[in-house]
C-alpha positions in Angstrom: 16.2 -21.0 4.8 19.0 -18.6 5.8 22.5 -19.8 5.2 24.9 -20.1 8.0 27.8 -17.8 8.3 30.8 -20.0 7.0 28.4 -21.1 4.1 27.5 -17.7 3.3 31.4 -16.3 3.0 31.8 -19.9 1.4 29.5 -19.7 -1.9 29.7 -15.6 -2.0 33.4 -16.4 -2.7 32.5 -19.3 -5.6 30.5 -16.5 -7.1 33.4 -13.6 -7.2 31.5 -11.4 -3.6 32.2 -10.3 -0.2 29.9 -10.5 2.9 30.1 -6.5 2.3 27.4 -7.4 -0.5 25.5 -8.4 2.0 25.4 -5.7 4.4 24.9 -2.8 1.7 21.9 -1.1 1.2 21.1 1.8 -1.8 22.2 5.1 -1.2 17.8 6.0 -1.9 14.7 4.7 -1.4 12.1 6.1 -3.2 14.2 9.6 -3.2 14.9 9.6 0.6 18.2 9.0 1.3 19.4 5.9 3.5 20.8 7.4 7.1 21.1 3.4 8.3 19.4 -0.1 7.6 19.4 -3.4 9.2 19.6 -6.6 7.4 17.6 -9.2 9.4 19.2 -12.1 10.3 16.9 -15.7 11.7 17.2 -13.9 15.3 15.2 -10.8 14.7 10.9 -11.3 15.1 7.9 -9.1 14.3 6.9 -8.3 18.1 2.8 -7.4 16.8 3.6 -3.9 19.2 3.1 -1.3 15.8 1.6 -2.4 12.5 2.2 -0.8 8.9 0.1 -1.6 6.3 0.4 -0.5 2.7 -3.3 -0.6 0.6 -4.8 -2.6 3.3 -2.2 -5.2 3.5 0.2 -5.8 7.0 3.7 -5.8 5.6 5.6 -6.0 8.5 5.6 -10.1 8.2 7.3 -9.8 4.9 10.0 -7.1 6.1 13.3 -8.4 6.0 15.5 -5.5 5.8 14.5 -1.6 7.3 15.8 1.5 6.5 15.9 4.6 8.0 15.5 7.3 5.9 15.2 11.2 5.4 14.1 13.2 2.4 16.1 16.3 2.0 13.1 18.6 1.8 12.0 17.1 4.8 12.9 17.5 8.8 11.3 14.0 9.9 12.7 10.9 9.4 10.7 7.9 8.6 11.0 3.5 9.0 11.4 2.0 5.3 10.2 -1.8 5.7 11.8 -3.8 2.5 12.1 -7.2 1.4 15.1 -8.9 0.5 15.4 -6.8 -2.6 15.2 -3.6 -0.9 11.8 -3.1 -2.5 9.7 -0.6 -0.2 6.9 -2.3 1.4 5.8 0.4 3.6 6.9 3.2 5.2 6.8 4.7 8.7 7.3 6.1 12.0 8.1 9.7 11.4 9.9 11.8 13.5 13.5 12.7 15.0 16.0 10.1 14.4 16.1 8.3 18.0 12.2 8.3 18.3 12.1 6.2 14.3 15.1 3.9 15.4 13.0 2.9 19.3 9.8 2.5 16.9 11.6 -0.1 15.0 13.3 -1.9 17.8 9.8 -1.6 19.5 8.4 -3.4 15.9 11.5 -5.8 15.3 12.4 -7.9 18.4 16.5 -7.9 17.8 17.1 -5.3 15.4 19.3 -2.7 17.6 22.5 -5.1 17.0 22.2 -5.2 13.5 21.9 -1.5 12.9 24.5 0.1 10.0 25.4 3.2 9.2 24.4 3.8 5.6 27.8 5.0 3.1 
């Protein structure tokens, strides 16, 4: 169960962090680099519109966080589903940036406000 807000801030502090921590993701994943991510908070849902499966498993009901990412070699960009340890789950959606960002608010009921830009 997700903490609340004022928790969060509350033990991340006890432990030395930031909420910054939190809303980090790595600069790669698997060698493509990060463009943005979303960290899903209790509002965002799995709308069932696209599926992505990885060795015939669904993972998008284990996806907590989403990246969008772009391998340098590469012109297309693609939809990184992670879990909480930004461990790739499955990947995609390729194609221009806008089209891979409406594919995952399409997928993720709620994810457009949570949207970062990556550092």
């Amino acid at each position: 169960m997700p903490f609340s807000g004022r928790l969060q801030r509350r033990l991340l502090s006890a432990l030395g962090g930031t909420m910054r921590n939190l809303e980090t993701s790595p600069e790669y994943l698997d060698g493509a680099k990060v463009i943005c991510f979303a960290v899903f908070d209790e509002t965002v849902k799995y709308t069932g519109a696209t599926v992505t499966s990885f060795q015939g498993e669904e993972v998008n009901t284990h996806t907590t966080r989403v990246a969008i990412c772009r391998y340098e070699d590469e012109a297309e960009y693609l939809l990184f589903h992670c879990d909480d340890s930004w461990r790739v789950l499955g990947v995609g959606g390729d194609g221009d940036f806008t089209a891979v960002k409406h594919w995952a608010e399409k997928t993720y009921q709620r994810v457009s406000k949570l949207w970062r830009d990556a550092a």
